[in-house]
C-alpha positions in Angstrom: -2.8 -0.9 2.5 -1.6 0.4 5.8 -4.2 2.6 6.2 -6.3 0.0 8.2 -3.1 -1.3 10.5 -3.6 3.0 11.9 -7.1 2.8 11.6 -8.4 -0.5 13.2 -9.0 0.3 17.3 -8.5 4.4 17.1 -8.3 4.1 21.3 -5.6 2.1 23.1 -7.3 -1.0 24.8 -8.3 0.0 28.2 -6.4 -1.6 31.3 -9.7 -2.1 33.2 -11.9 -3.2 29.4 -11.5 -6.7 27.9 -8.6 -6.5 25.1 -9.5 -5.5 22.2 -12.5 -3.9 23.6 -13.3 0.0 24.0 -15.1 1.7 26.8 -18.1 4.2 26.6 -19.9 6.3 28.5 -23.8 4.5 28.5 -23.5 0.9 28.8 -24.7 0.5 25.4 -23.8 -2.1 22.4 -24.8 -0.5 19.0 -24.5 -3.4 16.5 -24.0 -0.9 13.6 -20.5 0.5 14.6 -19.0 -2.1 16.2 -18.8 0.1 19.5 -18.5 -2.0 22.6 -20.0 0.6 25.7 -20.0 -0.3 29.6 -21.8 0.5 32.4 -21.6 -0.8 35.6 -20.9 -4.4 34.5 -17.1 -3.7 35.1 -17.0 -6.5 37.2 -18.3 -9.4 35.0 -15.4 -8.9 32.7 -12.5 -8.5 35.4 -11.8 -12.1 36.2 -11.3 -12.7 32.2 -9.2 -9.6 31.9 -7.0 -11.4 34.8 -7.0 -14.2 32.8 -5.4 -12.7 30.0 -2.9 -10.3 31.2 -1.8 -13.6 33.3 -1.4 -15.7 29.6 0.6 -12.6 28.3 2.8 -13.0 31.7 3.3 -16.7 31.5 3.5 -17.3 27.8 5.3 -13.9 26.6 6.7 -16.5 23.5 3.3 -17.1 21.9 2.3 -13.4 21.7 5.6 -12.8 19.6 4.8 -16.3 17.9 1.3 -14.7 17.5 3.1 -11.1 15.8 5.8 -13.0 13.5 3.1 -15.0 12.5 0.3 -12.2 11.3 3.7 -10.2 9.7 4.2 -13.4 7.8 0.6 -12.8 6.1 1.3 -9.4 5.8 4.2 -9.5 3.9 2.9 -11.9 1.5 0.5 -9.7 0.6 2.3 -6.5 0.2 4.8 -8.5 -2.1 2.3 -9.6 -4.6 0.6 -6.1 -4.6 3.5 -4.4 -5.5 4.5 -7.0 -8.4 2.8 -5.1 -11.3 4.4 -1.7 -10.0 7.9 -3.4 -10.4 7.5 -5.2 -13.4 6.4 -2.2 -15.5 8.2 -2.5 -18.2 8.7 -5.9 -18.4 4.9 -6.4 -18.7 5.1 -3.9 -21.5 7.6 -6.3 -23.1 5.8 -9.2 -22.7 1.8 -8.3 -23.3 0.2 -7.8 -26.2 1.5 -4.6 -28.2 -1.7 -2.1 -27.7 -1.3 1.7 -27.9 -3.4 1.2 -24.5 -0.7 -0.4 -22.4 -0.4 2.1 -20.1 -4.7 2.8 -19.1 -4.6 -1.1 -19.2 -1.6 -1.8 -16.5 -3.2 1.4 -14.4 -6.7 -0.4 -15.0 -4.9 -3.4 -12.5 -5.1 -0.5 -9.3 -8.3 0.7 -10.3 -9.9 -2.6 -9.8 -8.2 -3.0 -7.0 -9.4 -0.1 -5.2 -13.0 -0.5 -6.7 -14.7 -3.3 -3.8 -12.4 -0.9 -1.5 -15.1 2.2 -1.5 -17.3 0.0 -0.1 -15.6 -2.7 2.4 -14.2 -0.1 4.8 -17.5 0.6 5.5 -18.1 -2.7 6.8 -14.7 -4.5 6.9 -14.9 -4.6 10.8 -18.2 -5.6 11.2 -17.2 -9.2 10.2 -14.0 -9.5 12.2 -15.7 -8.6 15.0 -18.9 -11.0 14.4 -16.6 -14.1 13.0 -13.3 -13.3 14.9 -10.0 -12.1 13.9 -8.3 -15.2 13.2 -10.9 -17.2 11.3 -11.3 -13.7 9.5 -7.5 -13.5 9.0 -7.6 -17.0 7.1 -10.5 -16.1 5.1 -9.3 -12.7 3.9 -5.5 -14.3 3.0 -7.7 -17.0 1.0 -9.0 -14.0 -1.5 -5.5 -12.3 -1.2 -4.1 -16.0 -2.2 -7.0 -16.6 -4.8 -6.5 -13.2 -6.6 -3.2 -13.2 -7.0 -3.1 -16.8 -8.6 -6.0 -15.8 -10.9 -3.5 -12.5 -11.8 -0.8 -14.8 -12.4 -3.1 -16.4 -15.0 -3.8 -13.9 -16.6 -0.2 -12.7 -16.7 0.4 -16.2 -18.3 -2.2 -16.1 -21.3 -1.6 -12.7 -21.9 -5.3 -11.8 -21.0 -6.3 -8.3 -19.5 -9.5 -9.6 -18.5 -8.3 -12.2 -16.2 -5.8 -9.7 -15.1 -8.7 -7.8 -13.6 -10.3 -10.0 -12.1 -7.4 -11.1 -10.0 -7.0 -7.9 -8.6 -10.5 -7.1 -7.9 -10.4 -10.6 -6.1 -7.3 -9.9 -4.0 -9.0 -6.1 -3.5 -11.6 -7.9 -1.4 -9.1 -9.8 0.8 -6.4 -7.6 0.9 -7.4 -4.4 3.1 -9.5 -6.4 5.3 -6.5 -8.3 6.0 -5.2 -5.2 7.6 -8.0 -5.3 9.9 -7.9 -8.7 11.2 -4.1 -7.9 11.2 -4.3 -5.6 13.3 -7.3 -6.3 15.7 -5.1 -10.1 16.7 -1.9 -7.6 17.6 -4.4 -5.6 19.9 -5.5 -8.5 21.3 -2.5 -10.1 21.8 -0.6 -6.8 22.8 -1.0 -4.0 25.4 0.2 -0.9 26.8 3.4 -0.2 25.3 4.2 -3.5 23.9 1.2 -2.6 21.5 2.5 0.1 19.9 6.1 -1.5 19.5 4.3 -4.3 18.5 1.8 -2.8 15.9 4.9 -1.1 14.7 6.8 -3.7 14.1 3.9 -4.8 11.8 3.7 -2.1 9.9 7.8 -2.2 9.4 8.1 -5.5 8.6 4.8 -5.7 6.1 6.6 -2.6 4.4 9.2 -5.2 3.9 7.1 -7.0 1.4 6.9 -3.9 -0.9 11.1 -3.3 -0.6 12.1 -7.0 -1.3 9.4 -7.3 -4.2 10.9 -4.3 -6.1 14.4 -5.9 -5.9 13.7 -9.3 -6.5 10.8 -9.2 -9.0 12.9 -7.7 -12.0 15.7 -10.0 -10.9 13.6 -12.9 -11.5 11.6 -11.3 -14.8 15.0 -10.5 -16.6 16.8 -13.9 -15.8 15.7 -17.3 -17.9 12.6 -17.8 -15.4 10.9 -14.8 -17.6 8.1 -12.6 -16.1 5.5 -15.3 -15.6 8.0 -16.7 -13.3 8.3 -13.3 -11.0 4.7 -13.0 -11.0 4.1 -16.4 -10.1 6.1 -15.8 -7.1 2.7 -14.1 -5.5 0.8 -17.2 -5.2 3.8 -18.9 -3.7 4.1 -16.6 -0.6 0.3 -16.2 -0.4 -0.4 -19.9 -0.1 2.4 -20.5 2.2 0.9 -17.6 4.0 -2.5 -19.7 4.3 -0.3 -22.0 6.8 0.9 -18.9 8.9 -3.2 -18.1 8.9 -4.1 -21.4 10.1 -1.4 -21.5 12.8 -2.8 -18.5 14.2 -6.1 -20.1 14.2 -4.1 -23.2 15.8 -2.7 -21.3 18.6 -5.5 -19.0 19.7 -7.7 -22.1 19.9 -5.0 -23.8 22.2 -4.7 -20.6 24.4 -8.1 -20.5 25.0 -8.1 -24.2 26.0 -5.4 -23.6 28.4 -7.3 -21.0 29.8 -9.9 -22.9 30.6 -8.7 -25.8 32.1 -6.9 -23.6 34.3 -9.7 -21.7 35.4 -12.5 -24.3 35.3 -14.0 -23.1 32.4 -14.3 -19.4 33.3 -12.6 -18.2 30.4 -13.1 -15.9 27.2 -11.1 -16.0 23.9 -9.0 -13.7 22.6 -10.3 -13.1 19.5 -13.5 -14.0 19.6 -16.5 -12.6 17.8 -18.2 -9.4 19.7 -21.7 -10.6 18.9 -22.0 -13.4 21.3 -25.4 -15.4 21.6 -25.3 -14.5 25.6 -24.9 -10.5 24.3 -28.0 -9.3 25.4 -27.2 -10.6 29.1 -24.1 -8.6 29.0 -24.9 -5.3 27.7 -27.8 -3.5 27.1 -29.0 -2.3 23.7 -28.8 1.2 22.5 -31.9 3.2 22.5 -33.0 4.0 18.9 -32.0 8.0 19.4 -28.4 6.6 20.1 -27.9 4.4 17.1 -24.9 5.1 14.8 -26.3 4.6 11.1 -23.8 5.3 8.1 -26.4 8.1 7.1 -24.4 10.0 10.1 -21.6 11.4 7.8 -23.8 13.7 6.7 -23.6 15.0 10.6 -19.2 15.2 10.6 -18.1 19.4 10.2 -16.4 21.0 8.1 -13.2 20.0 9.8 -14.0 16.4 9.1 -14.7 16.9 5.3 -11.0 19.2 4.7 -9.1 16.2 6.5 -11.0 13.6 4.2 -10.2 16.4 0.9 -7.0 16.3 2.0 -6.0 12.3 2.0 -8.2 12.3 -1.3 -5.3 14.6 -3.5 -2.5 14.3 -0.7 -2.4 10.5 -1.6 -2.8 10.5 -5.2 0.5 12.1 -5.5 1.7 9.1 -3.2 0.6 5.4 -4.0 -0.3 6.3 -8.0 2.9 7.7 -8.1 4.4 4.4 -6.7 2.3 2.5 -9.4 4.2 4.2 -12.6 7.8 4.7 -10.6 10.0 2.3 -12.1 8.2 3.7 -16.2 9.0 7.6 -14.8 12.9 6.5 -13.4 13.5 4.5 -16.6 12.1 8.0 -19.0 14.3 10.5 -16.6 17.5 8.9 -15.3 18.0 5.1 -15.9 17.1 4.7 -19.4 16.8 7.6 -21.2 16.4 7.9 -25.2 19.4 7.7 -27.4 20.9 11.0 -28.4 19.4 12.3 -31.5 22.8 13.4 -32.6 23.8 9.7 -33.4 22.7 7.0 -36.5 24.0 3.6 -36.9 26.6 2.9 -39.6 24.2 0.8 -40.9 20.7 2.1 -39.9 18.5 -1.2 -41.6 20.6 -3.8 -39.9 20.5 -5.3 -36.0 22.8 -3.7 -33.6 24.0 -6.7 -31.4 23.1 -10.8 -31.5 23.8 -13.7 -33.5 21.7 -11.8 -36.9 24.3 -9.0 -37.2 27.6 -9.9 -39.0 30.5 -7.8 -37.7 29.6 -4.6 -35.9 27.2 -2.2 -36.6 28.4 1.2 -34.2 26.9 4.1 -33.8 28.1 7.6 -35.5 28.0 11.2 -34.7 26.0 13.0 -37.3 28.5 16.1 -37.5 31.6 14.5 -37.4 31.2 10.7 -38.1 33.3 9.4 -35.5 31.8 7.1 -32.6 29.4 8.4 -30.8 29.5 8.6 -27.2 26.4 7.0 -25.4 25.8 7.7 -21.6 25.9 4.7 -19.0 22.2 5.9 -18.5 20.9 6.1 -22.5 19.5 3.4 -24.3 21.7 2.2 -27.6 20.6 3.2 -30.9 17.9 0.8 -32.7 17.8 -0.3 -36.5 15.3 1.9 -38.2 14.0 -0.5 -39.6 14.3 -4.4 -39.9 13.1 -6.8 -42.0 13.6 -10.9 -41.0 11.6 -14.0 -41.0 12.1 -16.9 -39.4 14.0 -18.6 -42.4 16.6 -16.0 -41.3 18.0 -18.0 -38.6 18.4 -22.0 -37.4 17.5 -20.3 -33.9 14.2 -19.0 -34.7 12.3 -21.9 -33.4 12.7 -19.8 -30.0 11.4 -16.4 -31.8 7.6 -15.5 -30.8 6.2 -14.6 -34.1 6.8 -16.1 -37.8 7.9 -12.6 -39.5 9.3 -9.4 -37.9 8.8 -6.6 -40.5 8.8 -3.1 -38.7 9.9 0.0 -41.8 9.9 2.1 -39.0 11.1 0.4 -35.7 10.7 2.3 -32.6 11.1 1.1 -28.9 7.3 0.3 -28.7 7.8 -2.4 -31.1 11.1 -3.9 -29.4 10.1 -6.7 -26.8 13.0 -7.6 -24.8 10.8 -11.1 -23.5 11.3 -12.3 -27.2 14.8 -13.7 -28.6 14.1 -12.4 -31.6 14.9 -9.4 -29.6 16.8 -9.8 -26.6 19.3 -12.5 -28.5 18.9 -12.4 -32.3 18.9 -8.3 -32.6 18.9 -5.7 -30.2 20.6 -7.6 -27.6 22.7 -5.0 -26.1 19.5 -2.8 -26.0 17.7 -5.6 -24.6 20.7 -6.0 -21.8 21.0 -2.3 -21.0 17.2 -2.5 -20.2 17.5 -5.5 -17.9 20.3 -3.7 -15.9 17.7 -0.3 -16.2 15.0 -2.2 -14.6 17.2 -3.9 -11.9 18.2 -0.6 -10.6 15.3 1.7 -11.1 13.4 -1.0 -8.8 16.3 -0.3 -5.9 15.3 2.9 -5.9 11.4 3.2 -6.2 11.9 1.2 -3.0 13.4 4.1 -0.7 10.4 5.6 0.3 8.8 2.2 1.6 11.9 2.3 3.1 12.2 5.4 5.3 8.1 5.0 5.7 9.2 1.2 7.6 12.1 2.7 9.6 10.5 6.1 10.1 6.6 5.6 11.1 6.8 4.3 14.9 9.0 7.1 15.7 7.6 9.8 13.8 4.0 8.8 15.2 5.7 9.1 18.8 6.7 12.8 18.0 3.6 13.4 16.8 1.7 12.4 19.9 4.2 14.3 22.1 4.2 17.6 20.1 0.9 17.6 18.3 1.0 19.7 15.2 -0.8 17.4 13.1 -2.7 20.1 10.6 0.4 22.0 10.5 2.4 18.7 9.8 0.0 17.5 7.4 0.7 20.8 5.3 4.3 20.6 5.5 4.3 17.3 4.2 2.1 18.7 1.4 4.2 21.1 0.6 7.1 18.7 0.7 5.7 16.5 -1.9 5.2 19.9 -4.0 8.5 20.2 -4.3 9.5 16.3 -4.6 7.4 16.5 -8.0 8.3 20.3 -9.2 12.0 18.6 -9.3 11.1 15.0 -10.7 8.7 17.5 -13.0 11.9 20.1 -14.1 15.3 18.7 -13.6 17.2 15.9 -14.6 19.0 14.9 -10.9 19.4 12.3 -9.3 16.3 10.3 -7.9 17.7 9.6 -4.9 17.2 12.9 -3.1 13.6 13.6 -3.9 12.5 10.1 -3.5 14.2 10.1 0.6 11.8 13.5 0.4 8.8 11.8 -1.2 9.6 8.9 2.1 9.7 11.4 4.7 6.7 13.5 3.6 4.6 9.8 3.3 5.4 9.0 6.5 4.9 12.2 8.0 1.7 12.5 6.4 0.3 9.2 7.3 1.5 9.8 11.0 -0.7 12.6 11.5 -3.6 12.0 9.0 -5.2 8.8 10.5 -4.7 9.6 14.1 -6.9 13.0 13.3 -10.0 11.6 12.1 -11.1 10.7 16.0 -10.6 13.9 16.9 -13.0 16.0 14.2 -16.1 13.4 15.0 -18.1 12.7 18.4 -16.4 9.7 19.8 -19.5 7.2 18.7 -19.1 8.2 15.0 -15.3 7.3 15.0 -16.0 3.7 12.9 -18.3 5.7 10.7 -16.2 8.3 10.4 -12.7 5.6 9.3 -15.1 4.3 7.0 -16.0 7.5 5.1 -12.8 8.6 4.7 -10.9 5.7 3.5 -14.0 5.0 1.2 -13.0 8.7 -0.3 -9.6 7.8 -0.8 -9.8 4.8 -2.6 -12.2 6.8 -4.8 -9.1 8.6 -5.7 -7.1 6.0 -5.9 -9.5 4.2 -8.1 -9.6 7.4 -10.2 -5.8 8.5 -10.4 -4.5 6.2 -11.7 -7.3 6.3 -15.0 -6.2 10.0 -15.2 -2.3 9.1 -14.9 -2.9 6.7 -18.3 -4.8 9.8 -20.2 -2.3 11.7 -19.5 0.7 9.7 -20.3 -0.9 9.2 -23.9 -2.2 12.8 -24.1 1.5 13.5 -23.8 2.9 11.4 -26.3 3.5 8.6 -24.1 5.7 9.9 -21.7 5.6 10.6 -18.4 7.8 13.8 -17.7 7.2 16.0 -17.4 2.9 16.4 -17.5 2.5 12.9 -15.3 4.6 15.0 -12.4 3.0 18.0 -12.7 -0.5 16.2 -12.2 1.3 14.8 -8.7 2.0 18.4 -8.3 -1.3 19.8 -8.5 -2.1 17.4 -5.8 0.1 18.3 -3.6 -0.4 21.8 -4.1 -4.3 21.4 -3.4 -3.3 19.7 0.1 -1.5 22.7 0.4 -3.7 25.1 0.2 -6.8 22.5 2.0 -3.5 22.2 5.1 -3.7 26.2 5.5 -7.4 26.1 5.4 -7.2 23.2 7.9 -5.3 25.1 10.5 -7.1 28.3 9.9 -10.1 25.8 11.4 -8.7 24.4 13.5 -7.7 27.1 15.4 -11.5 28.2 15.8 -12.3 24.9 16.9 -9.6 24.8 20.0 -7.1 24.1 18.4 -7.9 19.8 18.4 -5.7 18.7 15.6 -2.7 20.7 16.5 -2.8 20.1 20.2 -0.8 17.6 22.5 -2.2 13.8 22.9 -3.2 14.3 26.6 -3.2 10.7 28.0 -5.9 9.4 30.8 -2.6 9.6 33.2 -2.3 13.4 33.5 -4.1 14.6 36.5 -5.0 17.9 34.8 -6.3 18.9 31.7 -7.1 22.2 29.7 -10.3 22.4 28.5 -9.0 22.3 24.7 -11.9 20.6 22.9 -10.8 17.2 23.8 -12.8 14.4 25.0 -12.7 13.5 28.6 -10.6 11.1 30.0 -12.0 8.3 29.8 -13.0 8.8 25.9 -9.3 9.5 25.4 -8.0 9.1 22.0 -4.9 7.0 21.7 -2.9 5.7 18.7 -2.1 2.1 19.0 -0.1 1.7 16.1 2.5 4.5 17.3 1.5 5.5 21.0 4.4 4.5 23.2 1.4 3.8 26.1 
């Protein structure tokens, strides 16, 4: 979801442009790209750009009310996102049983990403006809709507309802980013923009961390799952209030504005496409229109950068989607040693339904058998009860529970039957499993929140983007190969899998503007991050085949999938600098900024078309 907070305004606002507006070369407008050009009407605008540089003087407060505000929305969503990702295994408690579990819970980022191959293409065209914050409010409406219809579905059990939540909060969700981003921008400048924008990024990231802690928390303790889920729609709607105080303020700003300057005043945000347009800039001529048909005009340097983020990140976010299943099947709760059988194998282990103790015994010598702090208990093999077993079992889910052969499919820890009656020590050893797995799966949102501002200031001082991008490839590689292979700790590839994330999405977006001709940049944003939520739509469908191909488990065929990834942005890194290097060397050069007095003829635009990342620049 961050891809659009690096993506929306690839140029720093101009000092001597109208915020939140880019300069050009012709004096053009070309409605299809959403690029703003001047030519010699520099002047009309310079009273309003006064106007606002004055408001960010005198009322430095409302700019940082104006960022806490948009990172309030912004968090919101990246919480309820992330809520199916963190409550893997309890949703596999509590659904349905279905030998499909896992396509259906990977289905719920499919349809996600689905109305996301399409909307980057035109996601910016409406914030910048309808305005940021009106857009802001209307995008964290279908963020809000979604994830209540999810929470729905999670409620009566229904897959189908499910998936129409997230394709509903796929709509709003992305397109937040933009309007996010485009009210920082307008809000922000120089180098307050990209501390600012970074802050943004940091603190939405925050969403992600404190959902993967809290979430199991809340699905293991008496609330249940529907409560954790539920917890979405609480954050979004409250979020609705931080939208409409944006709204609120911008409006007031603008008033104050012109009162103050007798009317002679322009807001903030408001939409490009202005009925009094045509008196302000002159239209395109048809030879100089963007159309989307234009991709088909990017080189070959283009298409390897937009290869690369297709199989670079589907060893990144898909992984994220099936983290806490593949730490609970490696590390946190593995299987119970096949060395072991219960004393008495037809009888519960733990509850108020077994009578005494039933231990568990080592095969060759029959004494107790030692169980790691990290290994599930043993489970009955078999168990036969109904619910004339027990004065309790008005709180069971089902009438009968007959299983000949029991396995840990058939064990739902959401039922009392199960989690109190049975199997409770299982049941508890899960909870605790779940609980910690979802600590970890959160370090590399972590490091990629602490991490990206800086590491996008490096990368602007020392270039090396294609070279970057393959390290961080080749970083991943090695992440999975050891998740794939060994039985370590998590901790140390998943601080790797955070570094190579960030490092990745620090050079990646910041090089699209610089393998297109400066008008095609929007186009060029849009193609790409179409492509990779074609992958992301994709992965995770493959991820599900594979885990049941494999005998439901995820290690280690799942990894080596995220390894095959990472290995082709390998090799498409190599071929990326091999081209680049005939090209001038554009993607591993310096960041020259409009400042420097001289410049090497390098294959960069000129000054004035500069490229500048707002989200990380330092100004």
């Amino acid at each position: 979801m961050e891809t659009y907070l690096r993506n929306r305004g690839d140029r720093m606002p101009d000092r001597t442009t109208p915020m939140g507006l880019e300069p050009g070369d012709d004096g053009n407008f070309d409605d299809e790209t959403n690029q703003l050009n001047y030519g010699n009407n520099d002047e009309d605008f310079s009273h309003t750009i006064t106007q606002q540089q004055q408001q960010q003087q005198q009322h430095p407060k409302t700019r940082w009310l104006m960022l806490t505000l948009t990172c309030t929305v912004m968090t919101a969503s990246y919480y309820s996102f992330d809520i199916p990702s963190a409550l893997h295994q309890q949703l596999q408690d509590y659904m349905p049983q279905s030998s499909n579990f896992e396509r259906n819970f990977n289905l719920l980022y499919t349809v996600y990403s689905i109305p996301n191959v399409v909307l980057p293409l035109f996601g910016g065209n409406f914030v910048d006809r309808f305005g940021a914050p009106q857009c802001l409010f209307s995008f964290a409406s279908l963020v809000c709507c979604g994830s209540v219809l999810l929470s729905i579905g999670v409620s009566s059990k229904t897959w189908e309802v499910m998936y129409l939540g997230r394709f509903v909060f796929g709509l709003g969700a992305e397109s937040l980013c933009v309007a996010q981003s485009t009210i920082t921008s307008d809000w922000f400048e120089g180098n307050d923009l990209a501390f600012a924008m970074g802050i943004g990024l940091a603190v939405s990231r925050l969403g992600s961390i404190f959902n993967n802690i809290i979430s199991p928390k809340v699905a293991n303790s008496r609330g249940g799952i529907q409560t954790a889920f539920w917890i979405g729609p609480i954050l979004t709607f409250s979020s609705l209030f931080a939208a409409a105080l944006i709204i609120c303020v911008d409006r007031r700003s603008v008033k104050r504005l012109k009162r103050r300057d007798g009317g002679v005043a322009s807001t903030l945000t408001e939409a490009l496409l202005e009925e009094d347009a045509p008196t302000r800039y002159e239209t395109n001529s048809e030879s100089d229109e963007v159309r989307l048909t234009d991709f088909r005009k990017f080189g070959m340097l283009f298409w390897l950068l937009t290869i690369s983020c297709f199989v670079v990140y589907g060893c990144v976010l898909p992984f994220n989607n099936v983290a806490a299943g593949i730490l609970l099947e490696r590390n946190y709760y593995k299987p119970a040693p096949s060395s072991c059988h219960l004393l008495h194998p037809d009888q519960c282990t733990s509850g108020y339904l077994q009578n005494g103790t039933n231990p568990s015994l080592s095969d060759s010598t029959g004494t107790i058998c030692s169980i790691a702090p990290f290994q599930a208990p043993l489970l009955p093999s078999s168990v036969n009860f109904t619910s004339s077993a027990s004065g309790k079992s008005g709180d069971w889910e089902n009438e009968a529970y007959v299983y000949p052969n029991l396995t840990t499919h058939d064990v739902k820890c959401n039922d009392p039957f199960w989690n109190s009656a049975c199997t409770s020590d299982y049941c508890t050893k899960e909870s605790d499993s779940t609980e910690r797995a979802g600590k970890i799966m959160s370090i590399p949102y972590l490091i990629s929140a602490v991490s990206s501002p800086p590491l996008g200031l490096l990368v602007d001082r020392i270039g090396r983007r294609a070279l970057i991008s393959s390290l961080a490839s080749g970083l991943l590689f090695f992440v999975h190969l050891t998740m794939a292979v060994s039985h370590s700790s998590p901790v140390l590839p998943l601080v790797g899998q955070g570094i190579a994330y960030s490092c990745y999405a620090a050079v990646i977006w910041p090089s699209v503007p610089l393998t297109v001709d400066k008008k095609f940049t929007g186009t060029a944003f849009g193609v790409i991050t179409s492509v990779q939520n074609i992958g992301l739509a994709l992965f995770p469908l493959m991820i599900a085949s594979i885990y049941k191909a494999s005998g439901n488990t995820y290690i280690p065929n799942v990894e080596f999938f995220f390894m095959s990834c990472a290995g082709l942005g390998v090799l498409i890194g190599l071929l990326l600098n091999r081209l680049d290097r005939r090209y001038g060397g554009k993607l591993n050069g310096i960041t020259i900024t409009s400042d420097d007095e001289s410049r090497e003829d390098a294959g960069f635009a000129n000054a004035e078309d500069e490229y500048f990342s707002p989200l990380l620049h330092p100004g």
